[in-house]
N, C-alpha and C positions, 0 to 999 in steps of 0.2 A: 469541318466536314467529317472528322473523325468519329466526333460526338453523333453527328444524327447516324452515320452508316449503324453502330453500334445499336442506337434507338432504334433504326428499322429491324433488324439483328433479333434484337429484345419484342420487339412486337412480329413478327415474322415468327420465331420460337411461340411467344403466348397462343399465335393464331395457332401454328400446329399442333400444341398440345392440348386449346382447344377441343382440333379436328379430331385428334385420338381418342379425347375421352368421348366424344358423342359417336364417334364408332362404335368404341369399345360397347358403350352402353345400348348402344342401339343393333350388336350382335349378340350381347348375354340374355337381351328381350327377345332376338330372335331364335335363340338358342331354346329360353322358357317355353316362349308358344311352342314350338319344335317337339321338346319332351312333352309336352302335354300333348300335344298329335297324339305323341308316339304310346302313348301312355292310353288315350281315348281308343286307339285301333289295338290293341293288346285285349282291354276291356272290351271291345267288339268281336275279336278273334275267340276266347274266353266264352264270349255266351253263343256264338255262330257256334262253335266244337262244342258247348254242352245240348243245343239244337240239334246238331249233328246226330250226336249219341242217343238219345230222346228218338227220333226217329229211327234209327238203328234198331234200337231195339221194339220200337214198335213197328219196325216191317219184320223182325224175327217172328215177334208174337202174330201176326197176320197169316205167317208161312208155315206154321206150325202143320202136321200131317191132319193132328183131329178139329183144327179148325176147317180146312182145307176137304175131308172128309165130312165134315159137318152140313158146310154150304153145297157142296156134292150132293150131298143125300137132300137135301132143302131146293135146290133148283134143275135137280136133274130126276129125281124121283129116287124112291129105295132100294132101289136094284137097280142104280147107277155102278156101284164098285164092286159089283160081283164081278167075278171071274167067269168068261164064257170058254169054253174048249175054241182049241187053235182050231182053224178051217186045215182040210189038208189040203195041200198044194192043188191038184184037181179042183178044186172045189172053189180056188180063188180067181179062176178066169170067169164061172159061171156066175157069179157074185158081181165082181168088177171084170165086164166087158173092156175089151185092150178100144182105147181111143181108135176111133174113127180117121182115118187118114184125110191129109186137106188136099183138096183139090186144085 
């Protein structure tokens, strides 16, 4: 009897070291796929911020004052950004009537 406890013993240890190494293996694979994620969303983070920037600086160039004055002068006519003298105060009731009160 002492012989087989032993054998099972011996086969019991094989199975679990077995188990370990198909764990081990099958967590260093999931480890792999893992850094490769982590690696693909770095490389997508990378061209998303260079996107970013790319557009940054072309809504600067968009806001620019002589672009800005340009399209002004283009859809509002050329004596869109002239300066007109201030109304005096008097003069901004006769202009803009005070709202009507609601009934």
């Amino acid at each position: 009897m002492g012989k087989a406890l032993i054998r099972a013993a011996q086969i019991g240890a094989g199975l679990l070291i077995a188990l370990l190494i198909i764990g081990l293996y099958k967590a260093k694979t999931d480890a792999a796929k893992t850094e490769a994620h982590v690696r693909a969303l770095e490389v997508q983070i990378s061209e998303t911020e260079a996107r970013l920037r790319a557009l940054r600086a072309e809504i600067a160039g968009q806001e620019t004052p002589e672009r800005i004055e340009a399209l002004a002068r283009r859809h509002l006519g050329p004596h869109a950004l002239e300066e007109t003298p201030a109304l005096p105060e008097a003069a901004i009731d006769a202009r803009l009537p005070a709202p009507k009160a609601r009934e």
